[in-house]
C-alpha positions as CSV (number, residue, x, y, z in Angstrom):
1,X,-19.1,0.9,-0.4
2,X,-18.3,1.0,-4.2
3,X,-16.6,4.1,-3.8
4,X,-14.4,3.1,-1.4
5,X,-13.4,-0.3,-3.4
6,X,-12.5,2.4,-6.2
7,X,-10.7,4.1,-4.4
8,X,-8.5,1.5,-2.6
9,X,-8.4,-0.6,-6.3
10,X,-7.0,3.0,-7.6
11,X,-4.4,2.9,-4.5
12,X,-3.3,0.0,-5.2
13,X,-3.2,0.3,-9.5
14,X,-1.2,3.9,-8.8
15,X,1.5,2.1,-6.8
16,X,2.0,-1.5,-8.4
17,X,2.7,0.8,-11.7
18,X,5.1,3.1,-9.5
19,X,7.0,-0.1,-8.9
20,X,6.9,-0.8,-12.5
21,X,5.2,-4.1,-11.3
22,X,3.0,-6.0,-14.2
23,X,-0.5,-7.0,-13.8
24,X,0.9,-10.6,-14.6
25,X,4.2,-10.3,-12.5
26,X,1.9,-9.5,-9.2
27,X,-0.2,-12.2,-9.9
28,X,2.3,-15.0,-10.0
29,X,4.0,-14.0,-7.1
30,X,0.5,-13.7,-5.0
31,X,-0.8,-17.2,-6.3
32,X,-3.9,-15.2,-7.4
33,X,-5.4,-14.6,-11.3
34,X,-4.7,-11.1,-13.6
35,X,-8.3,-11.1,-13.6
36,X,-8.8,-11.3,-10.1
37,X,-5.7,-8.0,-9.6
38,X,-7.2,-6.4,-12.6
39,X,-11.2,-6.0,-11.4
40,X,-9.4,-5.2,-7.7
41,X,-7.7,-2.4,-9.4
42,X,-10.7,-1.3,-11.4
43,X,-12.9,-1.1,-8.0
44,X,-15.5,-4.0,-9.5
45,X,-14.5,-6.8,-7.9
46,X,-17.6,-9.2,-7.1
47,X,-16.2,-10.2,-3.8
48,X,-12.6,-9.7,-2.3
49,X,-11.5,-11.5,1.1
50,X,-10.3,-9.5,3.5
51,X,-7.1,-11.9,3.6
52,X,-6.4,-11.4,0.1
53,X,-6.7,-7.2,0.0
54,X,-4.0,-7.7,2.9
55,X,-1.6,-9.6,1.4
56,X,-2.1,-7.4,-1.9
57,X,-1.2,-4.2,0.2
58,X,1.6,-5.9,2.2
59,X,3.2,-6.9,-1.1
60,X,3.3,-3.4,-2.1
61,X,3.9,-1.9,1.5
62,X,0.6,-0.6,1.7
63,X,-2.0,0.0,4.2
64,X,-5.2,0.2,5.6
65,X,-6.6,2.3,8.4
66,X,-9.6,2.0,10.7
67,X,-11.3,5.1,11.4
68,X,-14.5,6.4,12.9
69,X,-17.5,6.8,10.2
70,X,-17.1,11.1,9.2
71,X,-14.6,11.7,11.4
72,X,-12.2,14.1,9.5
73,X,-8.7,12.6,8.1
74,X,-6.2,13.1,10.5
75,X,-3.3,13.9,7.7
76,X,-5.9,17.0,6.2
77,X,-6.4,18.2,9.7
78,X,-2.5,18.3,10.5
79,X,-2.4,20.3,6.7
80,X,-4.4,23.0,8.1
């Protein structure tokens, strides 16, 4: 599960500085703290709401996708 916060925090770091979008900036127009963006980003967030990831990753036209437990990506299947 940690892994998986990392990695979705890292998604999310990589494109908020792609849209040259401050830590601060994000956080004011969200309602939520820099410190709350800032541990989501670094995967070590205590808790996150399920609400609040959502409305981070529609702000920045992001995504999440259901998938079966170990069932191969889809987009690395298609690449072979």
């Amino acid at each position: 599960m940690l892994l998986i916060l990392y990695d979705i925090g890292e998604c999310i770091r990589k494109e908020r500085k792609h849209r040259k979008i401050s830590q601060e900036k994000m956080s004011k127009d969200l309602g939520m703290s820099r410190s709350t963006i800032s541990q989501i980003e670094a995967g070590i967030v205590q808790e996150v709401g399920i609400r609040k990831l959502i409305r981070i990753l529609d702000y920045l036209g992001l995504e999440v996708r259901v998938r079966p437990a170990g069932a191969p990506l889809k987009e690395l299947r298609e690449g072979l």
